[in-house]
N, C-alpha and C positions, 0 to 999 in steps of 0.2 A: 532507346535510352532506358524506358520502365524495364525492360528485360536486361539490361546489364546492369542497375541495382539492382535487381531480384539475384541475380548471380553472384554479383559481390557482396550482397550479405550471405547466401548458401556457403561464400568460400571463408569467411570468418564464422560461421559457425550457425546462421540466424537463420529459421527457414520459414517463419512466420511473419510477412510484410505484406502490407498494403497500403492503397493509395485511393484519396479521394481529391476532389478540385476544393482547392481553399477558397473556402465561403462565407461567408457570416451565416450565423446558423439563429437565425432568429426565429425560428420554430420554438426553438427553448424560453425563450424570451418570457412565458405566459408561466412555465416552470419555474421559472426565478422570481419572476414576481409573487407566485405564493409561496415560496420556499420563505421571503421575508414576510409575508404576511404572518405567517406562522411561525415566526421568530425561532427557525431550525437552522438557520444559516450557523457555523460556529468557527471560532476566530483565526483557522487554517484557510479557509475560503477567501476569494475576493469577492470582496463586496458590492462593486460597479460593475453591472448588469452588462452595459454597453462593452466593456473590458473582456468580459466571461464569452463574450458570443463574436466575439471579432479578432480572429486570426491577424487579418492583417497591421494589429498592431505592432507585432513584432518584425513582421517585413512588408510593407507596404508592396512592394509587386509578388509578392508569393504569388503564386498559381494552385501549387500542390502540396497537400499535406501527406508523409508519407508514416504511416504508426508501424512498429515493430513490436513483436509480443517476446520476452526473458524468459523463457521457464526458468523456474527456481529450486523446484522441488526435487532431491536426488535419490537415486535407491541407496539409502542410508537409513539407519533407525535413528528416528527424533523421540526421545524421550520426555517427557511431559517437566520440563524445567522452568518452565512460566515464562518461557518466552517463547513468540510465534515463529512459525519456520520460516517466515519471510526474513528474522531479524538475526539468522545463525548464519549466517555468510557475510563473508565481503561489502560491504555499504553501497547497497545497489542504485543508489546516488550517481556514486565515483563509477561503476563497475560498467554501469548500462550509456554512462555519459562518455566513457573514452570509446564503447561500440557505435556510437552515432560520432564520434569525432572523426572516427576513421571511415565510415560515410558519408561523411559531408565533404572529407576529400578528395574522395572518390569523384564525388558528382561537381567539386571544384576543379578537377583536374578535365570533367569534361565538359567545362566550361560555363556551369550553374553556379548559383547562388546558392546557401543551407544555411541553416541554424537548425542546433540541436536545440531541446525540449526535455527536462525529464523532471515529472511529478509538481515541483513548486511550481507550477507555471500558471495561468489563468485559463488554459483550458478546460473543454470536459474532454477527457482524458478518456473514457471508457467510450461513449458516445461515437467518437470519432474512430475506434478502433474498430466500433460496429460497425459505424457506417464504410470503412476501408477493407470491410469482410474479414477483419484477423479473429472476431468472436463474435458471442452474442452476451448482451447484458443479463444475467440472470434473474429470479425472485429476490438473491442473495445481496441484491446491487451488484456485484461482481462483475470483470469480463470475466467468459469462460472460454476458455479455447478448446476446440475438439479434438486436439492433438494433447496438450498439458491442463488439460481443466481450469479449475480457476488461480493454480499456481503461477502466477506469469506478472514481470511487470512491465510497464509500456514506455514507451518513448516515442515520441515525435520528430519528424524533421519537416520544416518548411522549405520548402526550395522557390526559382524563379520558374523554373523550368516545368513545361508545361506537359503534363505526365498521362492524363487523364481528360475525358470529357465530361460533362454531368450524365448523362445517360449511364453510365458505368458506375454510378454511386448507388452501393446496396440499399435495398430499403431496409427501413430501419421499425422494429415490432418488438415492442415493449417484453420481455421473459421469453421470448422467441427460443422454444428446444427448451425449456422446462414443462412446458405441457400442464399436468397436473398436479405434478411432483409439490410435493411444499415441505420435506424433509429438513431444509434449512431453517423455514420458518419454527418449527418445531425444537430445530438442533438451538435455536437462540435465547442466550439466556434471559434475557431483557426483553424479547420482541421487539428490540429497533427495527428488526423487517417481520412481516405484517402481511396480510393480504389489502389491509385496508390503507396502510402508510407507511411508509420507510423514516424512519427516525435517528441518522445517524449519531445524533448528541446522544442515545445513550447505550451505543455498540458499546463493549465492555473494550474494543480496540481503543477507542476516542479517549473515554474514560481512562486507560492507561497511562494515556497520553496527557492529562489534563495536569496542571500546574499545582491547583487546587482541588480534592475532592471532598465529599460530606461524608462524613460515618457509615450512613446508609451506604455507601459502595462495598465499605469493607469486607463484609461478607459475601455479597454477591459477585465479586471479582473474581472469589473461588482460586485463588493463588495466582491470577495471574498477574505475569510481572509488566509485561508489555507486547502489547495484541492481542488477540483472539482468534483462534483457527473453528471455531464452534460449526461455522455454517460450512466452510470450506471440506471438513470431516464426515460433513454428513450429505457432502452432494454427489452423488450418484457419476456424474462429469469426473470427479477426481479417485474414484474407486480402480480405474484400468486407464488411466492415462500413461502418457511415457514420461521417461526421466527426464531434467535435466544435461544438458552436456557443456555446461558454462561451469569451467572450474573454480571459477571466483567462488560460486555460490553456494558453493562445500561449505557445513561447517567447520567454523574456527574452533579446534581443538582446545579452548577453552568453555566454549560451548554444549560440548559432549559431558562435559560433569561440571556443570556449575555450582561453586561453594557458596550458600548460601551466608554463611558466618563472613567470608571474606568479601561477597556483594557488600554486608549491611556495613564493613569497615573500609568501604573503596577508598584512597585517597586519588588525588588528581596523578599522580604518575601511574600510579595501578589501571585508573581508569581509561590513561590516554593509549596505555598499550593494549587493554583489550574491547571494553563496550565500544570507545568510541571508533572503533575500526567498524563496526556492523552498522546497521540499516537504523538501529535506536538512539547510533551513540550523538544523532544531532542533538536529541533534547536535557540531555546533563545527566550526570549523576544521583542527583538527589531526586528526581526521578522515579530513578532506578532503587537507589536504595530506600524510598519511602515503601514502593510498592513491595518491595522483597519485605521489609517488617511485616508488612500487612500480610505475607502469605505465610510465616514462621507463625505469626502470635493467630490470626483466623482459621487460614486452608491446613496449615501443619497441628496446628495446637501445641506450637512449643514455646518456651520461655524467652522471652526477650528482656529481661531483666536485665539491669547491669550494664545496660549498651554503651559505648560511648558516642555521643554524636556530636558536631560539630557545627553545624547548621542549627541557628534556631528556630525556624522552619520547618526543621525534618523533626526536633524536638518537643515541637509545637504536637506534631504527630505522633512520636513516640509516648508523650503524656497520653495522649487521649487515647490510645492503643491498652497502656497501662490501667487506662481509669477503669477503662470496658469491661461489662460481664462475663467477653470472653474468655478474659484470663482468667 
């Protein structure tokens, strides 16, 4: 049965799967507890510990978790338009969730149990890909995969069906195949990763992401609109990796020359026909067009005068853009 999923994802296009016995992973447990001690937790995260490390809440007789790794990244030129190459394709949400749908009927058809998984979910999502041998965890926090580096995104399926024994679960070693390397750490603008501690609250990715952010970022964002490929650029894993062959995850032809003038004027019809198609477009527009002022008036140095905004909110922003030295 492991060998005829292995097959029918090869025949849908997916060559990177693995499988570990679904477990509670209360190894991690000692991890979470000082992740809140250290008040690093941040408001993407779940917050009940017991929830983060117990698979079986979503299927009580699971047996098998089985992780699949997306490469993303295509031989295409990505030009530096402030947004990360994860978020110029297809909303790999929707993209990677109908390729586990069509695996989970597979394994329904031969007579299991499945639920798909993809990203929101309460697992550790990298972890478990380690532990199913699709990568290794990097310095970077990343999976990296030795076939598409650290371009790849993951999905889960739980099943009934009993796939794997525990002796078959990889071990699992902290930057395992980084060795010495610390190019990432270096490539970071913030130093959220560290030799000493990983600090996700202030990846310049999170920060993109944030609802609210303080002055002090504005500069430091360095135009970007949302994510950060900083570490990804500089790991050695992703210098001679292979391409992608998931057509979704082409860029959207709107992507290839983003107008920054018409980002900062999105309306909601504009937007729904093109951000909210990508990987960004869950967190809204204003957003988006907060972070685009900030890369015109900081990273570009050009005029934002005049704008009209509609949001007072984004206004809110637009003032304090205006008051600044920069301009």
């Amino acid at each position: 049965m492991k060998q005829g999923i292995i097959n029918f994802c090869s025949s849908i296009g997916l060559s990177e799967v693995g499988f570990m016995k679904c477990r509670r992973f209360e190894e991690l447990r000692t991890f979470y507890e000082e992740r809140k001690k250290l008040n690093i937790e941040n408001e993407f995260e779940e917050q009940d510990i017991d929830t983060r490390i117990n698979p079986m809440h979503y299927m009580e007789e699971g047996k098998t978790i089985i992780c699949i790794a997306f490469p993303y990244h295509h031989n295409e030129e990505y030009i530096d338009n402030g947004f990360s190459v994860y978020t110029r394709g297809t909303d790999y949400h929707r993209v990677v969730n109908n390729y586990l749908n069509k695996i989970c009927a597979y394994i329904q058809e031969q007579g299991g149990k499945a639920i798909p998984l993809v990203d929101s979910n309460t697992l550790p999502e990298r972890y478990i890909a380690a532990l199913c041998g699709v990568g290794f965890i990097g310095k970077n926090n990343m999976l990296i995969n030795k076939r598409y580096g650290s371009y790849v995104f993951l999905g889960e399926i739980i099943t009934d069906l009993e796939l794997v024994d525990e002796k078959e679960e990889k071990h699992f070693k902290a930057f395992d195949g980084c060795g010495e390397c610390e190019l990432c750490y270096n490539a970071c603008p913030t130093k959220a990763i560290n030799k000493n501690r990983k600090n996700p609250n202030i990846c310049l990715s999170y920060i993109t992401q944030k609802k609210d952010i303080d002055e002090k970022w504005f500069k430091i964002l360095g135009g970007r609109i949302f994510g950060c490929d900083s570490c990804q650029k500089a790991c050695l894993y992703n210098q001679n990796k292979e391409y992608s062959n998931i057509e979704e995850f082409k860029q959207l032809e709107f992507m290839k020359n983003i107008d920054e003038d018409k980002m900062i004027s999105l309306n909601n019809a504009e937007f729904n026909s093109t951000i909210k198609h990508t990987s960004c477009g869950w967190r809204g527009k204003n957003t988006i067009i907060r972070n685009t002022l900030i890369r015109k008036a900081i990273f570009k140095r050009e005029s934002i005068k005049d704008i009209k905004l509609n949001s007072p909110n984004l206004q809110r922003y637009y003032n304090r853009l205006l008051d600044g030295s920069e301009l």
